[in-house]
Each structure stands twice: as structure tokens, then as C-alpha cells.
MARPADO-923664 format. One record per residue (C-alpha): x, y, z; residue number from 1. Coordinates in nm, 2 decimals, decimal comma. Layout:
<recs>
((X; Y; Z); NUM),
...
</recs>
This chain:
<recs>
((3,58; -2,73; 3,06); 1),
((3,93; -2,77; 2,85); 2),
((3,77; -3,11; 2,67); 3),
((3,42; -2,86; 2,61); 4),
((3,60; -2,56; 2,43); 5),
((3,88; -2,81; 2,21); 6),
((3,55; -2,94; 2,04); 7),
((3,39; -2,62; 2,00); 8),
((3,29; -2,49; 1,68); 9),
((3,43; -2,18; 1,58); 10),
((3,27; -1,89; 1,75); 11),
((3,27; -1,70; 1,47); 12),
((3,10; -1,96; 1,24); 13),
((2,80; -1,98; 1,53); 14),
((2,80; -1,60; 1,49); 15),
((2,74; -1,65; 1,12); 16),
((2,47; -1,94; 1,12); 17),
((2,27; -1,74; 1,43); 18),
((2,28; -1,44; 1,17); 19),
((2,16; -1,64; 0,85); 20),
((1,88; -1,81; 1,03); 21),
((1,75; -1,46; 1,09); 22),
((1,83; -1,31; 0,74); 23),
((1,60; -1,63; 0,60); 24),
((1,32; -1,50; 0,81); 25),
((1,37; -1,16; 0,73); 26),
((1,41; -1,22; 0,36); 27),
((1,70; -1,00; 0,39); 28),
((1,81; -0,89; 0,02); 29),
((2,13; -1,09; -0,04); 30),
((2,41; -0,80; -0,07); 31),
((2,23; -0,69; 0,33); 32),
((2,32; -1,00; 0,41); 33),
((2,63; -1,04; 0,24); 34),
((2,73; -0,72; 0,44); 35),
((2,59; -0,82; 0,80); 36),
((2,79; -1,13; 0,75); 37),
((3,13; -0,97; 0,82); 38),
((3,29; -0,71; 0,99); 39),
((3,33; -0,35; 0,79); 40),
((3,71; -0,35; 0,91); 41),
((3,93; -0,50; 1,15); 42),
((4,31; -0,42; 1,25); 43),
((4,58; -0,66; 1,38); 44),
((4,86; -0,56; 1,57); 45),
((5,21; -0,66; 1,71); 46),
((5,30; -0,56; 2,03); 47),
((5,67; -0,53; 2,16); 48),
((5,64; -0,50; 2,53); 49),
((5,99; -0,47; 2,75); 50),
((5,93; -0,70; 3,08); 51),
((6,04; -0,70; 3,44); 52),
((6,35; -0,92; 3,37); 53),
((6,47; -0,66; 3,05); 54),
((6,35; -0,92; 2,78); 55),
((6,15; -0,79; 2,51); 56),
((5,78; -1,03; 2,45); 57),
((5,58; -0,97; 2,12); 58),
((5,23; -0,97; 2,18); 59),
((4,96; -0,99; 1,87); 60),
((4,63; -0,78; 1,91); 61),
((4,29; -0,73; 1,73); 62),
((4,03; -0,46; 1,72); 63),
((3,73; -0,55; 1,53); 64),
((3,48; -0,29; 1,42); 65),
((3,17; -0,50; 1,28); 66),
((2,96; -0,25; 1,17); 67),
((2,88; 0,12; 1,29); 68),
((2,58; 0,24; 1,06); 69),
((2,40; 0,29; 1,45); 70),
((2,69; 0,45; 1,56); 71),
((3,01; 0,44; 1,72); 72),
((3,12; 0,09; 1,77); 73),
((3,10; -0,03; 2,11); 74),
((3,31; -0,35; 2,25); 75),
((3,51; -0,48; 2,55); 76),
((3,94; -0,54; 2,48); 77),
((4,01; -0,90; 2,62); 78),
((4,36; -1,03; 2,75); 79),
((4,35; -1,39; 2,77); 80),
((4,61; -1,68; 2,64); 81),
((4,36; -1,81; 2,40); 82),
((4,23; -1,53; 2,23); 83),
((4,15; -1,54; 1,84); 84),
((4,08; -1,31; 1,62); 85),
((3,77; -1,52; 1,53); 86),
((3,65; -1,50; 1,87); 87),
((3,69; -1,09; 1,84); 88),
((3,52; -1,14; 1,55); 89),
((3,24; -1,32; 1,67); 90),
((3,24; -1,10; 2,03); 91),
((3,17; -0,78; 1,75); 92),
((2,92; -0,91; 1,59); 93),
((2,71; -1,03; 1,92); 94),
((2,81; -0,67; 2,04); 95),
((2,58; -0,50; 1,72); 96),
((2,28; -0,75; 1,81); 97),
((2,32; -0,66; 2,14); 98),
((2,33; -0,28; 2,10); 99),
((2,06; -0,31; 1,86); 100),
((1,84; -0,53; 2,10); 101),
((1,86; -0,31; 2,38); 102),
((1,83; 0,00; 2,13); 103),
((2,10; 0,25; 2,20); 104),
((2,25; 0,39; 1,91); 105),
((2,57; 0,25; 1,89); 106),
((2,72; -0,03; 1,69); 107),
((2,96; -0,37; 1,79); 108),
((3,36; -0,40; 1,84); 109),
((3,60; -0,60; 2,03); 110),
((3,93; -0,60; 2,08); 111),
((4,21; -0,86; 2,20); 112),
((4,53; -0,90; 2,31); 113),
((4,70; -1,25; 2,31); 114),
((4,82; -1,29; 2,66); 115),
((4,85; -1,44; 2,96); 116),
((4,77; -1,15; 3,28); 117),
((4,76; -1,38; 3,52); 118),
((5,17; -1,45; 3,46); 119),
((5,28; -1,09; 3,44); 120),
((5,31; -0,80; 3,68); 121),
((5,08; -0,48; 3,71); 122),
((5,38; -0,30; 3,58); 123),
((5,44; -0,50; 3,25); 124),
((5,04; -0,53; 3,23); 125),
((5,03; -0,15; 3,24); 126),
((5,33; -0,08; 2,97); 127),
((5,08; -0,38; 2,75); 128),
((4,74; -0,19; 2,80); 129),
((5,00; 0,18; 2,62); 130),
((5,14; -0,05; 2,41); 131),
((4,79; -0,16; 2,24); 132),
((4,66; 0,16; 2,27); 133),
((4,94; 0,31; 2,05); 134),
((4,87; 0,10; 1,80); 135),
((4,47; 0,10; 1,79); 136),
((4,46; 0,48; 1,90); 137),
((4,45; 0,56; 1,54); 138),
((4,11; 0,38; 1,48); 139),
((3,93; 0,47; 1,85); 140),
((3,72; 0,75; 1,98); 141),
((3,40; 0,89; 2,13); 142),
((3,27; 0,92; 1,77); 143),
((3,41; 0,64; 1,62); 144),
((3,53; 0,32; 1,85); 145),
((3,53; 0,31; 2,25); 146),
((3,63; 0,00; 2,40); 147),
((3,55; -0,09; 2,77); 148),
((3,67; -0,37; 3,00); 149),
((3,63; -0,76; 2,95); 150),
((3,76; -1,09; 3,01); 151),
((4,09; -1,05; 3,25); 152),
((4,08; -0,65; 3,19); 153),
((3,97; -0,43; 3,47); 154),
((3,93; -0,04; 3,55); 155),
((4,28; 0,01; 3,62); 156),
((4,37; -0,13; 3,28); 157),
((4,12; 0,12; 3,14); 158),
((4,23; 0,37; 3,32); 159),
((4,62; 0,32; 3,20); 160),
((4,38; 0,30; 2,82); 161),
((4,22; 0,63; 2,83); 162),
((4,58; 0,79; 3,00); 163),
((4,80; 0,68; 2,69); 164),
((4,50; 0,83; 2,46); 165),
((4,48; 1,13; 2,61); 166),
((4,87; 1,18; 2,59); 167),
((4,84; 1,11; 2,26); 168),
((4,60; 1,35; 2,13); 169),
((4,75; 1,61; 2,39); 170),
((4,39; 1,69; 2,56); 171),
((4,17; 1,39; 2,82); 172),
((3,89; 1,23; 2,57); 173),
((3,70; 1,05; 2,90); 174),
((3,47; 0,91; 2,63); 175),
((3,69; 0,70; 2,45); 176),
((3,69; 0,41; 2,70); 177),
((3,38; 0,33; 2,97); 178),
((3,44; 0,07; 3,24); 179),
((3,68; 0,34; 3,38); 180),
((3,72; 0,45; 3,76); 181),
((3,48; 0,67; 3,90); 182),
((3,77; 0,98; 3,94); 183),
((3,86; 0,96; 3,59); 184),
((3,48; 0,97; 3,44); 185),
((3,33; 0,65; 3,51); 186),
((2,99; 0,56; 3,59); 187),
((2,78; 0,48; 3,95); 188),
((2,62; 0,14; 3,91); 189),
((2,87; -0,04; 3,62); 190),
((3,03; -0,26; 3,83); 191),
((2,76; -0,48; 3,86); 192),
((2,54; -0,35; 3,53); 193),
((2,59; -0,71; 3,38); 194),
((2,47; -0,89; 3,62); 195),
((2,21; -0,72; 3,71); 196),
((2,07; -0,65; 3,39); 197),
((2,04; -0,99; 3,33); 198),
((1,83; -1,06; 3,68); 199),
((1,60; -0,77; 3,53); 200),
((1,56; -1,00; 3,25); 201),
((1,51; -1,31; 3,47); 202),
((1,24; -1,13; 3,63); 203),
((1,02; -1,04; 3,33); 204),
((1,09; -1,44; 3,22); 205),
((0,99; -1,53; 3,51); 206),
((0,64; -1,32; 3,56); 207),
((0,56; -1,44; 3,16); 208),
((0,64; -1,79; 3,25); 209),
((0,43; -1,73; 3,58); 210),
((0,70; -1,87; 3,78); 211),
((0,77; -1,70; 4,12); 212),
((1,16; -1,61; 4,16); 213),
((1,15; -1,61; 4,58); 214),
((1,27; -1,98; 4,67); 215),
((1,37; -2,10; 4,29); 216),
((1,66; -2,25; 4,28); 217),
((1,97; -2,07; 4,04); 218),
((2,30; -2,28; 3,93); 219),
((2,56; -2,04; 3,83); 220),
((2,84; -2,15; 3,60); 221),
((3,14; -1,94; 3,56); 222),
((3,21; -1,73; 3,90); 223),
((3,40; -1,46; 3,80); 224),
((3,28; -1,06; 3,80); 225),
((2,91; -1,13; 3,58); 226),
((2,86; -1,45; 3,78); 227),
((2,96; -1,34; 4,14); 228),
((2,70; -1,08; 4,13); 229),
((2,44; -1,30; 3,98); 230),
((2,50; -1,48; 4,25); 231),
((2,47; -1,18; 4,52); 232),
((2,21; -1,01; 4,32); 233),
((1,99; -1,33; 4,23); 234),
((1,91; -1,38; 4,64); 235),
((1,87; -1,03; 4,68); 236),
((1,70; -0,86; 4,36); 237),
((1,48; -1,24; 4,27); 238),
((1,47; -1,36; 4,64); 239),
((1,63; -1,65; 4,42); 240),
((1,83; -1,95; 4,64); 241),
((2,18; -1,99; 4,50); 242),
((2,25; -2,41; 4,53); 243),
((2,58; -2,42; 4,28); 244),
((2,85; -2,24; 4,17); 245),
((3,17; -2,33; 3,98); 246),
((3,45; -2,19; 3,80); 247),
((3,73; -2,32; 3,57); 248),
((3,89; -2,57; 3,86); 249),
((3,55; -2,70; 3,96); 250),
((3,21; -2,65; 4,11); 251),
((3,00; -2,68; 4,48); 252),
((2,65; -2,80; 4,53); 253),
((2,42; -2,72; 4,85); 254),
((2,09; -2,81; 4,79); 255),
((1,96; -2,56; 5,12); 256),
((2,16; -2,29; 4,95); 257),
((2,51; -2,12; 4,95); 258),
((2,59; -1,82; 5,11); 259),
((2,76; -1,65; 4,79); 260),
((2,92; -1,30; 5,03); 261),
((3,11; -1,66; 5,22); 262),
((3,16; -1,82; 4,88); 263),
((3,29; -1,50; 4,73); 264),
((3,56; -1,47; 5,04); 265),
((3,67; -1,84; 5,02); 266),
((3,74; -1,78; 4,63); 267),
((3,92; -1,50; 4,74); 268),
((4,12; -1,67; 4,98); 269),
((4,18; -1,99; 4,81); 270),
((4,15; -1,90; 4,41); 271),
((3,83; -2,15; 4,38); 272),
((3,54; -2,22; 4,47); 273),
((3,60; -2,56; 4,49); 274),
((3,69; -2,70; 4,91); 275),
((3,39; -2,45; 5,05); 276),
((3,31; -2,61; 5,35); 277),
((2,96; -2,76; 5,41); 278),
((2,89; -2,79; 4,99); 279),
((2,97; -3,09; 4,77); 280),
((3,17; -3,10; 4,48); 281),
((3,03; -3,16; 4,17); 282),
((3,20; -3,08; 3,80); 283),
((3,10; -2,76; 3,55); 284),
((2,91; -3,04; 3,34); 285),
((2,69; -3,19; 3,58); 286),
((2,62; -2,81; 3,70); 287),
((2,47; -2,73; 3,40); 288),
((2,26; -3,04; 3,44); 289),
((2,12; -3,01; 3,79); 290),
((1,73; -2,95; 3,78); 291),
((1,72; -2,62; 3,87); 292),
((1,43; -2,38; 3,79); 293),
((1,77; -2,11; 3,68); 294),
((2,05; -2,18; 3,52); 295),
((2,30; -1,87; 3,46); 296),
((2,56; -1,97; 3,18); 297),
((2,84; -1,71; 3,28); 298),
((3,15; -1,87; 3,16); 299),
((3,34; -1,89; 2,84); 300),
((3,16; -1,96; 2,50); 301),
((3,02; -2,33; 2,38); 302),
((2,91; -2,49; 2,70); 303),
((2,57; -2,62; 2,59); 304),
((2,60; -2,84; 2,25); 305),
((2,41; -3,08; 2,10); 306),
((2,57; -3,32; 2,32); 307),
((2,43; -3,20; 2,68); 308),
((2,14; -2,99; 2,60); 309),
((1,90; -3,27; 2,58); 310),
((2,01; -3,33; 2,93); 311),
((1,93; -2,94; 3,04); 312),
((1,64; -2,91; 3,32); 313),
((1,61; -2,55; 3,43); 314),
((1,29; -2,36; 3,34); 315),
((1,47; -2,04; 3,26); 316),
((1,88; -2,03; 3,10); 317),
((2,00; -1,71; 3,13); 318),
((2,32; -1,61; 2,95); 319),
((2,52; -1,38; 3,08); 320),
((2,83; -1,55; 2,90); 321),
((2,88; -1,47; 2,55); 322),
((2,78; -1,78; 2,29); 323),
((2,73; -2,05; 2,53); 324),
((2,47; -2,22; 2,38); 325),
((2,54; -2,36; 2,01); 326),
((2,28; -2,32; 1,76); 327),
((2,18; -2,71; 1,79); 328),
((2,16; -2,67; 2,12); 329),
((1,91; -2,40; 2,08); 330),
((1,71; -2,64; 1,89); 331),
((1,70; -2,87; 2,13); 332),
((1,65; -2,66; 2,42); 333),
((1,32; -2,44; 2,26); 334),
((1,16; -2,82; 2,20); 335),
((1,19; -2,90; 2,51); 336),
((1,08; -2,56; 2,63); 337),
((1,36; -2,44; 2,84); 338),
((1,32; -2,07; 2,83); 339),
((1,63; -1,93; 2,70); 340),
((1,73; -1,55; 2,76); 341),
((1,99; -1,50; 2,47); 342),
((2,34; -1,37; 2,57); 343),
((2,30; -1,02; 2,35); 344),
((1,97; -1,00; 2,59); 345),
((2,05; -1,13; 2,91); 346),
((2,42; -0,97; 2,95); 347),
((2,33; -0,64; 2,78); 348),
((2,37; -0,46; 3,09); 349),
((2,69; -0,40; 3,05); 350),
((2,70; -0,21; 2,71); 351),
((2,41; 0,00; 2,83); 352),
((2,55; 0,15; 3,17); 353),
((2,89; 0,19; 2,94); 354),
((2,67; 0,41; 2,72); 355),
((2,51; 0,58; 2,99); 356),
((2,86; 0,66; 3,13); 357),
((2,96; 0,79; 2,73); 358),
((2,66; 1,02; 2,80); 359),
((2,73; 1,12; 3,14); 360),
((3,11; 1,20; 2,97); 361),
((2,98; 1,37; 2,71); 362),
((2,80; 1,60; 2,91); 363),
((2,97; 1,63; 3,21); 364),
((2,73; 1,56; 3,50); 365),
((2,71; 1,24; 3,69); 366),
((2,43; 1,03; 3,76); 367),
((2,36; 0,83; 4,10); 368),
((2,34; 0,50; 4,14); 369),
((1,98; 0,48; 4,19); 370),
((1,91; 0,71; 3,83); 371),
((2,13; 0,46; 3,66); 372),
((1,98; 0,16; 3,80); 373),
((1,64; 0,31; 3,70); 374),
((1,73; 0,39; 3,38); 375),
((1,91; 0,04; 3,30); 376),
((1,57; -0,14; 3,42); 377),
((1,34; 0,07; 3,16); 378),
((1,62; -0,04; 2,91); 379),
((1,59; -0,40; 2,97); 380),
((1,28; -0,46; 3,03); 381),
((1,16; -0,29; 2,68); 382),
((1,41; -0,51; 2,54); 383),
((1,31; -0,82; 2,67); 384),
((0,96; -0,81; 2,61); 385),
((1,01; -0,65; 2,23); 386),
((1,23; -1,01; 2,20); 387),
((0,95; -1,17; 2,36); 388),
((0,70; -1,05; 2,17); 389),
((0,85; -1,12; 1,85); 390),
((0,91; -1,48; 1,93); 391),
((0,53; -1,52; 2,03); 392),
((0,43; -1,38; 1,70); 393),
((0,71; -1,57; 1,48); 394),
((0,67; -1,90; 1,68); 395),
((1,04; -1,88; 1,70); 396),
((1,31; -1,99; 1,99); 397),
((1,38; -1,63; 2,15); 398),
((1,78; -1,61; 2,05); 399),
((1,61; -1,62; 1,69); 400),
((1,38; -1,36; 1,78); 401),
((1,64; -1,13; 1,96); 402),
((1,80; -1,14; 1,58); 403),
((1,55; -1,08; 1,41); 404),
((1,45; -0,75; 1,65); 405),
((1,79; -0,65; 1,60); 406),
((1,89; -0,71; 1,25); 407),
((1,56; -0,53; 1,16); 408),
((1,71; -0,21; 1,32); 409),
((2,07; -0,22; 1,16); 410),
((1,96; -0,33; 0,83); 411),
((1,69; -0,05; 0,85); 412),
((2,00; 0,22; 0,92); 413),
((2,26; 0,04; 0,65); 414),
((1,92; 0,11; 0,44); 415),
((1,88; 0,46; 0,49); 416),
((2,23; 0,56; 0,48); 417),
((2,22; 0,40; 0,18); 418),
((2,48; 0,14; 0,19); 419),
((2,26; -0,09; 0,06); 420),
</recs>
């Protein structure tokens, strides 16, 4: 994994070239294009934070806004070691395809903080999470920017979020962060929206590709929150049968099947999947590689490049990582008709329960589990066969037609606000 992301292309630049392949097509006008290119405004931050031992560490921070002519932006707040601000970047502009796609009127952000969380305490974590809202405050809200969990962020650090901005403008403001606890306005069925947004999308593949999802077989890279409950969620939702998992110290292969409940407890109780008894050991690589009818990308970004796509041999890849797949790769995959469900498809999930829970906020009255499952189904399924459709009619690979549905719909509200 470490060899994979020092030769990845910058995330940013992919975000760029997926963008001008679809502005070609298009025939966008060149100062639309010119203005889809980059974020509309970003702000960096520094961070004093006191810690445990009474030493002061200075922490750098992003929030990008990308572009908000469909509404508030919309975007997770990462804290991870090797965050860049080009990453951020990139994470915003996926998050505006992928509130486009799905059709909820909101535009992309992300935000980032340069950290390590699994070396510091819950109290220095939580005096971090005020910190950063202090700073961005200024630029968030319901109307204007609401961030939500991500990479190595949870509830709790949401909660501590939305706490520091309410303080701050002296009344609560639920709405200006989703991924929150259920006491303090969050939404039934979020936990695992992700996840199992992405198996709606699997489904629909699967009945176009007339391939029946009892008995396939699913590989699962990446085994944190998005990929646990694929993996609980593919054997029950798809009837699917889970034969590899792995995360950033390895990955297991059991060609009858893993148990992922007993995979999920051995992670839990050794840090890894790798050692579960009964499976063999087999690297994140060679995972990608198994022939598999479902392969579930739900690591970190760049995993499938020119070099290994070739060697891909699932029937369906469906990202619920962001930007694992380079454009090359794409290439190589549609010719050798792997069906790909793009990330801003596949892990949409996510961004529309968050905006369900913004409306459930807004209005105070709470949905149950069932309504919002219901209601993130009709969501993705319209989404996936408007993608669909458009890459039957373009005779384009469907990340290309996913742009293409969803620049159409920004460009057409930058066009009638008159921005362009």
C-alpha cells in the first residue's frame, strides 16, 4: 500500500483530467470550464492545540468549498498524517459530482486537518476538533458549508464540532454538521448509508449485467467503517459470499467464505485482519487481483493504475473509496469490460442520508430507519441508471458518463445564475 500511494499521481490532477474528459464531450464553453476546474474558495488554517504533557503542537487545516451554485457545500473534515490540501481539493470536487449525480441540491467541500489521531488522546483530539472549528466557523453553516465525518473522524468528533459552533453563535445550529449522534440531531440509518448505498448500486449492476448477486463472490479492500459493512451488508442485502478482506497491514483469503461479524471481532481484538484463523494471507495487491465476480475498492485513493488494471478480473468494481482507480486505468478496465461503479456513484450514500439528516434538522421531525433506507434506495437507484443510461447512449466508460450527468446539472445552475 505505502509503495502504491508514493507513486500516485496527484489526486487533484486526476480530479482535473476526469473533469476535462467530460467538458470535451460536453463542449463545455471554455470560461465553464475554466471555472469547474477549481474550487470558488478555500481557507487554510494553523492550529495551536495545548496537549496532555502542557506542550503546545501546531496543526495546519484546510476547508475547501468547490463550488456551491447547487447549494450549500457539502463535504466530510479528515484527520489523517498525510493529508494535503490537494487531496481536499480533489475530495471537493468529487463531492459536487457526487451531489450532482445523485441529485440533491447541494454543492462539494472538504475539509482537513494534518494529524495523526491515532497518537493523541480523546481529550487533545476534542480541544483539535474546537480548535478547527474556531477557525473555519466563520465560513460554515446550514446555508452555506456543513461538513460531516470522514477518514479517522467520528460522531463524537462531530459532536465536539457542532458544540464549539453553537457556543459560538450563542444558539444550537444542528444543521451545520450531519454524521452527528442521534441525541444531538443525527440521522436513523447513517451509520452504514455508505455502504449500503453502494450495494444498492451493485444490485442494479448486477440485474443490467444479468448476473445473479446470491453466491458471487466479493473481495473487499480497505476494512474500515465503508468496507466492514460492505462486507456485512454484501451477504445479507446481495446474498453475496465475502472470500477476502484486507486493510493497511495486510489481507485474508477463504475461498468458501469469511464470516465478516467474526472478522470484524478479530480486527477488533487484534487491530487487523491479518492472523484470522482458518483464512490465508494474501497482500492488498494480489486482493485486487483475485477473480472475483465483486471487487469493492474501499481504501485510500490510487489503487488501480495503469500498472495492475490490466490484471483486474471481477465483473463488477465498485468504489466506495474515493479516486481509486486512475484515469488510465479506467481505460483499461472499460476495454476489458469490467463494469466499473464510479466512487461519486457507488459511495454516494453517505452525502445523501447526511442531507436527509440536514432535512430532518431543518424541520425538526425524525425519520425511522426503514423511511430513510427507503428513501436512500429511490435515490440511488435513479442515479445509477441515469449514469447508466448515459454511458449506453455516449458509448462511454460509466465514471465518464457519471461526469457528464453531473457536470450537465452544475454547469446548467452556474448558467442560470448567471456566473457564466
Amino acid at each position: 500500500m505505502a509503495e502504491l500511494k508514493t507513486a500516485a499521481p496527484n489526486p487533484f490532477a486526476v480530479a482535473q483530467a476526469q473533469l476535462d474528459a467530460a467538458a470535451e464531450l460536453l463542449e463545455l464553453e471554455p470560461a465553464m470550464h475554466a471555472l469547474l476546474r477549481n474550487p470558488l474558495r478555500e481557507l487554510h488554517v494553523t492550529l495551536p492545540v495545548k496537549m496532555d504533557d502542557g506542550t503546545t503542537k501546531v496543526f495546519q487545516g484546510f476547508r475547501v468549498q468547490y463550488n456551491d451554485a447547487r447549494g450549500p457545500t457539502k463535504g466530510g473534515i479528515r484527520f489523517h498524517p498525510d493529508e494535503t490540501i490537494d487531496t481536499v481539493r480533489a475530495l471537493a470536487a468529487w463531492m459536487t459530482w457526487k451531489c450532482a449525480v445523485v441529485d440533491i441540491p447541494l454543492g462539494g467541500g472538504k475539509g482537513g486537518v494534518i494529524c495523526n489521531p491515532k497518537e493523541m488522546s480523546p481529550g487533545e483530539l476534542e480541544r483539535l476538533s474546537r480548535a478547527y472549528v474556531r477557525q473555519v466557523g466563520r465560513i460554515l453553516g446550514p446555508e452555506m458549508d456543513v461538513p460531516a465525518p470522514d477518514v479517522y473522524t467520528t460522531p463524537q468528533i462531530m459532536a465536539w464540532m457542532a458544540d464549539e459552533y453553537a457556543f459560538l453563535q450563542g444558539h444550537n445550529e444542528f444543521g451545520v454538521i450531519t454524521g452527528k449522534p442521534l441525541p444531538l440531531g443525527g440521522s436513523a440509518g447513517r451509520g452504514d448509508a455508505t455502504a449500503r448505498g453502494g450495494m444498492y448500486t451493485i444490485r442494479e449492476a448486477a440485474r443490467v449485467l444479468g448476473l445473479e448477486t446470491r453466491g458471487a463472490t466479493m473481495a473487499i479492500q480497505g476494512f474500515g467503517n465503508a468496507g466492514q459493512f460492505a462486507a456485512t451488508l454484501g451477504r445479507e442485502l446481495l446474498g453475496s459470499i465475502i472470500v477476502a478482506v484486507s486493510d493497511s497491514k495486510g489481507g485474508i483469503y477463504k475461498a468458501d467464505g469469511l464470516n465478516p461479524f467474526e472478522v470484524i471481532k478479530h480486527k477488533q481484538r487484534t487491530g487487523s485482519v491479518v492472523g484470522f484463523p482458518g483464512a490465508q494471507s494474501i497482500s492488498n495487491e494480489e486482493l485486487l487481483e483475485l477473480d472475483v465476480d465483486i471487487l469493492v475498492p474501499a481504501a485510500l485513493e490510487n489503487v488501480i493504475t495503469a500498472r495492475n488494471a490490466g490484471n483486474i478480473k471481477a465483473r463488477i468494481s465498485a468504489e466506495l473509496a474515493n479516486g481509486p482507480t486512475t484515469p488510465e486505468a479506467d481505460e483499461i478496465l472499460h476495454k476489458n469490460g469490467v463494469y466499473v461503479i464510479p466512487d461519486f456513484l457507488c459511495n454516494a450514500g453517505g452525502v445523501t442520508v447526511s442531507y436527509f439528516e440536514m432535512v430532518q434538522n431543518a424541520y425538526q421531525y425524525y425519520w425511522d430507519e426503514e423511511t430513510v433506507h427507503e428513501r436512500l434506495d429511490a435515490k440511488m437507484t435513479a442515479a445509477f441508471h441515469a449514469v447508466h443510461k448515459k454511458a449506453e447512449d455516449l458509448h462511454v466508460h460509466n465514471r465518464l458518463a457519471a461526469y457528464v450527468v453531473a457536470v450537465e446539472r452544475v454547469a446548467e445552475a452556474v448558467r442560470l445564475r448567471g456566473w457564466v
